[in-house]
N, C-alpha and C positions, 0 to 999 in steps of 0.2 A: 375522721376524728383524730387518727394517728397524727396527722399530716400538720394538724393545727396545733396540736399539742407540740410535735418539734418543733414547728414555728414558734410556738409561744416560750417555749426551751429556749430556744436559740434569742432572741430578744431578751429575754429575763438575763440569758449569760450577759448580751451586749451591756444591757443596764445595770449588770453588777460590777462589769469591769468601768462602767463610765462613772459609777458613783463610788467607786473604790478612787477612782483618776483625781474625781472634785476633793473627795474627802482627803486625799495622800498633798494635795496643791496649799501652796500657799495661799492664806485669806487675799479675799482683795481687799482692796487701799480704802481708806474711808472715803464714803460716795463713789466711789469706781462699779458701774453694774459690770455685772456678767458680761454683756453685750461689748461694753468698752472693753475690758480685759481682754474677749479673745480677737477686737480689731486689729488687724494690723496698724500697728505703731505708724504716724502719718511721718514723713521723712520730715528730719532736722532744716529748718533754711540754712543753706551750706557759706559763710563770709569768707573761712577764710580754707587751708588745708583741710585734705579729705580727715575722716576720725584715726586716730594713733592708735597702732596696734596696741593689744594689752601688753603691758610690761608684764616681765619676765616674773618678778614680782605677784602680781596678780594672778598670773595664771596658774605658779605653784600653790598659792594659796587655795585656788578653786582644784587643781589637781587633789588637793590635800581634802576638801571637801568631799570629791566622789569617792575617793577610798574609806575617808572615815565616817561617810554617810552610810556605807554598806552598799553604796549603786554599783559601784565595779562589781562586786559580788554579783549581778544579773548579768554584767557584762563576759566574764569569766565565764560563768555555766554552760554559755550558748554554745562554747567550742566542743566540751566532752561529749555533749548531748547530740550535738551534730554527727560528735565521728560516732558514737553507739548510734543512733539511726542510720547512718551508711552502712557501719557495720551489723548492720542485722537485716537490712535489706538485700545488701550484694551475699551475703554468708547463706542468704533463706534461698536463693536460687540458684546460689551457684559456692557448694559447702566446701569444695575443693581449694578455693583459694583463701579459707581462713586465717593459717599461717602467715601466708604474704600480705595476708591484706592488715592483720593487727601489728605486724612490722613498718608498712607505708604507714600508716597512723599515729605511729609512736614517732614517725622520724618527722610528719608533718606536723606533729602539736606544737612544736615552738614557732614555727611559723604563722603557725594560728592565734600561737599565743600574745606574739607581736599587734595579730589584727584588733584583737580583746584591749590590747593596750592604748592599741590608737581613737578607739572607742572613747577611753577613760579621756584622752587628749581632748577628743570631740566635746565630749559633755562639759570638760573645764572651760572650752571657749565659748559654750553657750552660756553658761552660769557667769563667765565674765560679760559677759555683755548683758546679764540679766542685775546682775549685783555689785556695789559697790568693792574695794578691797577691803575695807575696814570692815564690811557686812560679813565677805569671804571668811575673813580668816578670824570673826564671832563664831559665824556660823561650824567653822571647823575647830575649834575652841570647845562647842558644847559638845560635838562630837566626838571630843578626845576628853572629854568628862565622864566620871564614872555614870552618872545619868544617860550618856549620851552613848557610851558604849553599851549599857542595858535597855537604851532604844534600841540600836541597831541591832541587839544580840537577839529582842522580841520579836522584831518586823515580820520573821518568815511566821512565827506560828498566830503572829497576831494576824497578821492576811488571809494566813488558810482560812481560820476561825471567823473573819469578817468575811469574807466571800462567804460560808458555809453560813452564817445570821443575817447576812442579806437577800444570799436566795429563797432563805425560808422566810422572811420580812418582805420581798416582792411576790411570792407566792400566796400569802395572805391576805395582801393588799390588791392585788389582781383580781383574787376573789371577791372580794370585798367590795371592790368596785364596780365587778361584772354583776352582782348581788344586785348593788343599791340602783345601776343603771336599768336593771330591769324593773325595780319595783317601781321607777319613776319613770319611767318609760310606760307601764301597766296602765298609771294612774293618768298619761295623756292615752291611752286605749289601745295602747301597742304592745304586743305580744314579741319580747323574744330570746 
């Protein structure tokens, strides 16, 4: 019973984080299924030069999207959070080298912080290749709106709060289903 109940833990997490994923995505396009959206794109027929880099242009636009979106803010975190888990791993087995070890830490964060940055670089050239420039730099427009900075400024306690009303909205609906599949299952003569 334990054993299934994790399992069923650990899938409810999977399907909170994939319906938190659908719900955070932008709609799809009218008539566009699901299906289509997550095809891989069928390649361009190529007449003439391969496609042009994003101009320079574009891409500070979409830079200007992930910061004022609040996504670098996920991207930032990963570094503190990394060195406190080293640091509490190598500190739990071996306490003697605390000193030295939160001095290498402090001298590696800019380097790390570098890595955080090239991140943000990443996700601008995906967004460029996903969105127009005009679209970019609307899109970064509502985000530097006072609307837009009380989305961003909501997002963390609005997720906690949505994970926490979805697990308990998959936990009821699970039952619910395991309910009615058995009462129907009953009435073809099966017990279970």
């Amino acid at each position: 019973m334990r054993t299934a109940v994790q399992k069923h833990t650990t899938i409810l997490g999977f399907c909170v984080a994939m319906t938190l994923a659908m719900m955070l995505a932008p709609p799809l396009g009218a008539g566009e299924s699901q299906a289509q959206k997550a095809a891989p794109a069928k390649p361009a027929v190529q007449t003439g030069p391969g496609p042009a880099a994003p101009g320079p242009s574009s891409l500070a636009a979409a830079r200007a999207l992930v910061v004022a979106s609040g996504m670098s803010r996920s991207f930032s975190i990963v570094i503190p959070q990394f060195m406190d888990q080293i640091a509490q791993s190598l500190v739990q087995t071996r306490p003697e080298i605390a000193k030295d070890l939160e001095a290498v830490l402090i001298e590696l964060k800019p380097e790390f912080d570098r890595q955080a940055d090239e991140m943000i670089d990443t996700a601008a050239r995906i967004y460029v290749r996903q969105m127009s420039e005009p679209d970019l730099a609307a899109a970064g427009a509502f985000f530097e709106s006072p609307a837009g900075k009380k989305y961003v400024e909501t997002q963390p306690a609005f997720l906690r709060e949505a994970v926490i009303a979805m697990q308990a909205w998959q936990g009821k609906i699970s039952a619910d289903m395991m309910t009615r599949v058995r009462e129907e299952m009953k009435k073809k003569g099966h017990e279970i």
